[in-house]
C-alpha positions as CSV (number, residue, x, y, z in Angstrom):
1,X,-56.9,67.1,81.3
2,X,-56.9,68.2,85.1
3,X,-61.0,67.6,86.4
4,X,-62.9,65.3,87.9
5,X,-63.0,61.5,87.8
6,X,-63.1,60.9,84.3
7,X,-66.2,59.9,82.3
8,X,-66.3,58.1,79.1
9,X,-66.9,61.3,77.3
10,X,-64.3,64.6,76.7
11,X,-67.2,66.7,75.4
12,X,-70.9,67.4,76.6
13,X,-73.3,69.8,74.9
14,X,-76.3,69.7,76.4
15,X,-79.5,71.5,75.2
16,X,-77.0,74.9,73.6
17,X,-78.5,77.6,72.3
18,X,-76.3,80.4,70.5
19,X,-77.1,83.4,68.2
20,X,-75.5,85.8,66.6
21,X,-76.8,89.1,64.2
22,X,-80.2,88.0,65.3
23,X,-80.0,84.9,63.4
24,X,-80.2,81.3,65.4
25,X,-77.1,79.2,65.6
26,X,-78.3,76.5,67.4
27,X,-81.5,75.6,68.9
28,X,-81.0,72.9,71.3
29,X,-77.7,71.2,69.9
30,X,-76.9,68.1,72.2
31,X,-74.1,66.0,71.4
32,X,-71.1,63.9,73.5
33,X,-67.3,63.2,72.1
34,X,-66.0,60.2,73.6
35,X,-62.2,60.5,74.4
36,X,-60.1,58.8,72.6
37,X,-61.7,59.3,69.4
38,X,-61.7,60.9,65.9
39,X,-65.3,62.7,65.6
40,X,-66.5,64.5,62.6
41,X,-68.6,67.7,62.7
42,X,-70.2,67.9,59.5
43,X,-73.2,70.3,58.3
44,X,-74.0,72.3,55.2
45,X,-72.3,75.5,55.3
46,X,-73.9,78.2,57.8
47,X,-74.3,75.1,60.2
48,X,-72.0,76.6,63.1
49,X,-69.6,74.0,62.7
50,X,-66.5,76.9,63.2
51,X,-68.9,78.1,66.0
52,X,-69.3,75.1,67.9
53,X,-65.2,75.0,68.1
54,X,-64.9,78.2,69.5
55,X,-67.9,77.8,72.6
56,X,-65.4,74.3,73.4
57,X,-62.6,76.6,73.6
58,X,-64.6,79.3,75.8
59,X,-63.7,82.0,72.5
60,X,-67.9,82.7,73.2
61,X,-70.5,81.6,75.6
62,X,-73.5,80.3,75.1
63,X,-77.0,82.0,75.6
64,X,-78.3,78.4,77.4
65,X,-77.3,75.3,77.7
66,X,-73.8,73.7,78.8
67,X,-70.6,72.9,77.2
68,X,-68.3,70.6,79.3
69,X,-64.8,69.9,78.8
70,X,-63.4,66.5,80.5
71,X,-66.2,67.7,83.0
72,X,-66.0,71.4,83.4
73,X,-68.5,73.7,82.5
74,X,-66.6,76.0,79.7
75,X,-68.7,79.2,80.5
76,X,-68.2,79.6,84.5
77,X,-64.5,78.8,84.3
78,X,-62.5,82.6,84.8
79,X,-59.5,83.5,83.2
80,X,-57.2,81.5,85.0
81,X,-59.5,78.1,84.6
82,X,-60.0,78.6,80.8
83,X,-56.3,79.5,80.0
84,X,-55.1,76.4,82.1
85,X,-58.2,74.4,79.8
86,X,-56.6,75.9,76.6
87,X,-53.1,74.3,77.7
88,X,-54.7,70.8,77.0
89,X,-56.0,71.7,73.9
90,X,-54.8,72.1,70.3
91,X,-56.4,73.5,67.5
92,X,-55.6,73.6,63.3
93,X,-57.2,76.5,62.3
94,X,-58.3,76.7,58.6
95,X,-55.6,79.3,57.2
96,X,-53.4,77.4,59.5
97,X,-52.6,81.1,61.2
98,X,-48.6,81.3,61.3
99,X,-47.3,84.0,62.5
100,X,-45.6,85.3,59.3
101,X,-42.5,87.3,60.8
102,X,-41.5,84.3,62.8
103,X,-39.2,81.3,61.6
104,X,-41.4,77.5,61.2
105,X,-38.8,76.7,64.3
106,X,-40.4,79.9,66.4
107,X,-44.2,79.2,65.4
108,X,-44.2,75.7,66.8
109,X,-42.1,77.0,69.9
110,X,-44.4,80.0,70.5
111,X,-46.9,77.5,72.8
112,X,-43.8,75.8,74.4
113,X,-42.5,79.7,75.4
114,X,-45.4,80.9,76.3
115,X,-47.4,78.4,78.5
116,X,-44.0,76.6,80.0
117,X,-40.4,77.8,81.2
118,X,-38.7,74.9,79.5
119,X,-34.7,76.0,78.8
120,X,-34.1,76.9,75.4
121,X,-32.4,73.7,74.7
122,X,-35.5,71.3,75.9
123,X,-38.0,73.5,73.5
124,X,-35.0,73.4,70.4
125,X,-35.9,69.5,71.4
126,X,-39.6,69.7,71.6
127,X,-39.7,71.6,68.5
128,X,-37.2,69.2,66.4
129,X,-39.1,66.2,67.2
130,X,-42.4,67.5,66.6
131,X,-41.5,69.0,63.3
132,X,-39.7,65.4,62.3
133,X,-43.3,63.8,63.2
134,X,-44.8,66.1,60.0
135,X,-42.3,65.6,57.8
136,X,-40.3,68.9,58.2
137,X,-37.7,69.0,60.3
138,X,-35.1,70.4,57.2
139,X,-37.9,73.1,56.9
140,X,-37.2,74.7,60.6
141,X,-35.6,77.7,59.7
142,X,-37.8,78.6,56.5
143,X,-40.3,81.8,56.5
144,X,-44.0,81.3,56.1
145,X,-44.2,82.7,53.1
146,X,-41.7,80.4,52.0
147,X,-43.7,77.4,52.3
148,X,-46.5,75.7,50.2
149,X,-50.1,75.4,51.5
150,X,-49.8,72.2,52.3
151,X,-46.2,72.4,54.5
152,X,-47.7,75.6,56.3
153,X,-51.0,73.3,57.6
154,X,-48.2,70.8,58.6
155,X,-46.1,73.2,60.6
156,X,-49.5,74.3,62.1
157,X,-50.4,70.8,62.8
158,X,-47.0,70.7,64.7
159,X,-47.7,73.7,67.1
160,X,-50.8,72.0,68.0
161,X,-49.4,69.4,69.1
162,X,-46.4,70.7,70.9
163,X,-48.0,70.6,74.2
164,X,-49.2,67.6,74.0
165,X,-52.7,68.6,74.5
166,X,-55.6,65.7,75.0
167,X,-57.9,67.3,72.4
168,X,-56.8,68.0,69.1
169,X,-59.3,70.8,67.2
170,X,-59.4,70.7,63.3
171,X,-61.3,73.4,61.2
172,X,-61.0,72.4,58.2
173,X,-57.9,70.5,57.9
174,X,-58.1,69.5,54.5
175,X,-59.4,72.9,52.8
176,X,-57.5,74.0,49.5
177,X,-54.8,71.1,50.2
178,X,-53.6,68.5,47.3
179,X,-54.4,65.5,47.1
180,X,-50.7,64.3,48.6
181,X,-51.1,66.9,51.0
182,X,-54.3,66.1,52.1
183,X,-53.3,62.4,52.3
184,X,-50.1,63.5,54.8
185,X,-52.5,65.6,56.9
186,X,-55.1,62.7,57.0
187,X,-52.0,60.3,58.2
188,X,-51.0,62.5,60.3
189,X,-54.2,62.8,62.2
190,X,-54.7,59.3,62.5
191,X,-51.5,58.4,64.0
192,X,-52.0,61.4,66.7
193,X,-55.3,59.5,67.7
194,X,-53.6,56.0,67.3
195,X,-50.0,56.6,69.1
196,X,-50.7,59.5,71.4
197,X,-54.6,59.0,71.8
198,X,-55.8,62.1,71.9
199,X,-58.9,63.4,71.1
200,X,-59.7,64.7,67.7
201,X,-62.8,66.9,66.7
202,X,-62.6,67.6,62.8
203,X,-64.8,70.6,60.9
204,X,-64.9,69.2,57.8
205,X,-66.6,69.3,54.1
206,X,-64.8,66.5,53.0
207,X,-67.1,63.8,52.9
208,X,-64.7,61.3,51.4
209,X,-61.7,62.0,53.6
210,X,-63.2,62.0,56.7
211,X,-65.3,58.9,56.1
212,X,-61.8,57.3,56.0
213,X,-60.7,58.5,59.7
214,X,-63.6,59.4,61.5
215,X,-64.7,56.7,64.0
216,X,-67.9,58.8,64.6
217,X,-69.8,62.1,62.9
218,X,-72.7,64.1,63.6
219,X,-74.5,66.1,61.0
220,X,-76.1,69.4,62.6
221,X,-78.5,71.4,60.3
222,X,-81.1,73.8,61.8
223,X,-79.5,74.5,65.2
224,X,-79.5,70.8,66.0
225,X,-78.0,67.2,65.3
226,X,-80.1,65.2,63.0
227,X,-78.4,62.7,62.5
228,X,-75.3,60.5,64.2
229,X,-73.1,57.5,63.6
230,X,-70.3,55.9,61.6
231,X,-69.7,57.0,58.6
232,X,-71.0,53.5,56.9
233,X,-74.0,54.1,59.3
234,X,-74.5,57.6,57.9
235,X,-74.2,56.4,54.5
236,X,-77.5,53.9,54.8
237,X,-79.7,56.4,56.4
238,X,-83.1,57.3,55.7
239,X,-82.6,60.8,55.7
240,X,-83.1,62.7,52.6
241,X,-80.9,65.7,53.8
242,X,-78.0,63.4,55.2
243,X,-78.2,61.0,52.1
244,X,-77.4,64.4,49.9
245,X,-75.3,66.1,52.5
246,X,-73.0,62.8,52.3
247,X,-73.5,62.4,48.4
248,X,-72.6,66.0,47.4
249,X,-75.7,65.9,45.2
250,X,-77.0,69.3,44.4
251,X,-80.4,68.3,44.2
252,X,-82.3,67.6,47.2
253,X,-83.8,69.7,50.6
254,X,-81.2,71.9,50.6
255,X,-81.5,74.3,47.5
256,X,-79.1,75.5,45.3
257,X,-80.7,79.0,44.7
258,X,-81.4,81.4,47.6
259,X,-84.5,82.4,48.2
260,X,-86.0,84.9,45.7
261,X,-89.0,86.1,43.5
262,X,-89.7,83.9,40.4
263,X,-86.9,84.4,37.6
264,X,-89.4,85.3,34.5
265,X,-91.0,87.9,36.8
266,X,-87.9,89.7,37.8
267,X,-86.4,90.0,34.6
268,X,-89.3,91.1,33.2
269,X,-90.7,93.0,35.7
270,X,-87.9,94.2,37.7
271,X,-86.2,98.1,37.7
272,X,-84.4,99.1,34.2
């Protein structure tokens, strides 16, 4: 990314504090991605995870608090600055977001045509090869709705990675994917940090899978970060809510039942 010298780290949150329909994000979240790497956000659900994805991309600002990309302060850039900060960036989004009246060839060109004025035989190219690195190069004139959930998530991987961006942005990668599917996308995202080393943030539930490519994760619950490391780091911890969050277990600080009046005394006391 065009900035300043370049530090060890891509990302810097420093002290952030978001809300939104009066209820608190996050209340001081402070956390640093160093480049080069694969780092998990993980959380219970209603952590902000998706949230803290769109304040890197500038989709949001913050109430306080900074968010830095490879040095510059997300918030204060203009138009101009954050669309030339987009260029460098790629994201996955969860329902992988084709555009469903264009070809798989024209999704993974739409960046290409859009931020560059490549010829239309250096994109055809651009598009090939990137398409060939998922798997799906025979699939380049095929309709979205023609292909399986796990082929559309690789097609989307492919358009965000057809700039060549230095930060790769996952939400959810592996959601409602099979296990071969999963396994692809998981290979796939590993080699991009490996070969092209780029930066990878991943949203993820998926415990298991990203304990296997993540070199670093940060659990956030409450508005904060309460916990950091490798996942084998994670996995010893003290914590009670990280040693559940990373078990899947349902018992333990976070509840399985929302908040409510005693069950005997609603049923029995309640409206009829």
């Amino acid at each position: 990314m065009p900035g300043a010298e370049p530090g060890p780290y891509l990302i810097e949150v420093d002290d952030l504090r978001f809300s939104t329909a009066g209820r608190r994000i996050f209340d001081g979240l402070t956390l640093r991605v160093a480049r080069g790497t694969i780092t998990a956000i993980m959380g219970p659900s209603g952590t902000g995870k998706t949230t803290l994805l769109r304040l890197i991309t500038g989709q949001i600002r913050p109430e306080s608090g900074s968010v830095r990309v490879d040095g510059r302060e997300v918030a204060r850039l203009d138009r101009a600055g954050l669309y030339e900060l987009r260029r460098h960036m790629g994201m996955l989004f969860q329902n992988s977001a084709l555009l469903t009246d264009d070809s798989v060839f024209d999704n993974v060109a739409f960046p290409l045509r859009e931020h560059t004025r490549l010829p239309e035989r250096l994109i055809r190219t651009v598009v090939l090869t990137k398409l060939q690195a998922v798997g799906l190069r025979g699939a380049a004139r095929l309709m979205p709705a023609e292909l399986s959930g796990g082929m559309a998530r690789r097609v989307a991987l492919a358009r965000a990675m057809v700039l060549d961006p230095d930060l790769l942005l996952y939400d959810e990668p592996f959601s409602g994917l099979d296990p071969i599917s999963m396994g692809m996308i998981m290979r796939l995202i590993k080699a991009n940090n490996d070969i092209l080393g780029v930066t990878s943030i991943l949203v993820s539930h998926d415990v298991e899978e990203i304990s296997q490519i993540a070199d670093y994760c940060f659990v956030m619950s409450g508005g904060k970060v309460i916990g950091e490391g490798t996942p084998a780091e994670l996995r010893r911890t003290d914590s009670p809510l990280i040693r559940q969050f990373m078990s899947g277990s349902a018992d333990g600080p976070v509840p399985f039942h929302y908040p409510a009046p005693p069950y005997r005394d609603e049923l029995l006391g309640g409206p009829r």
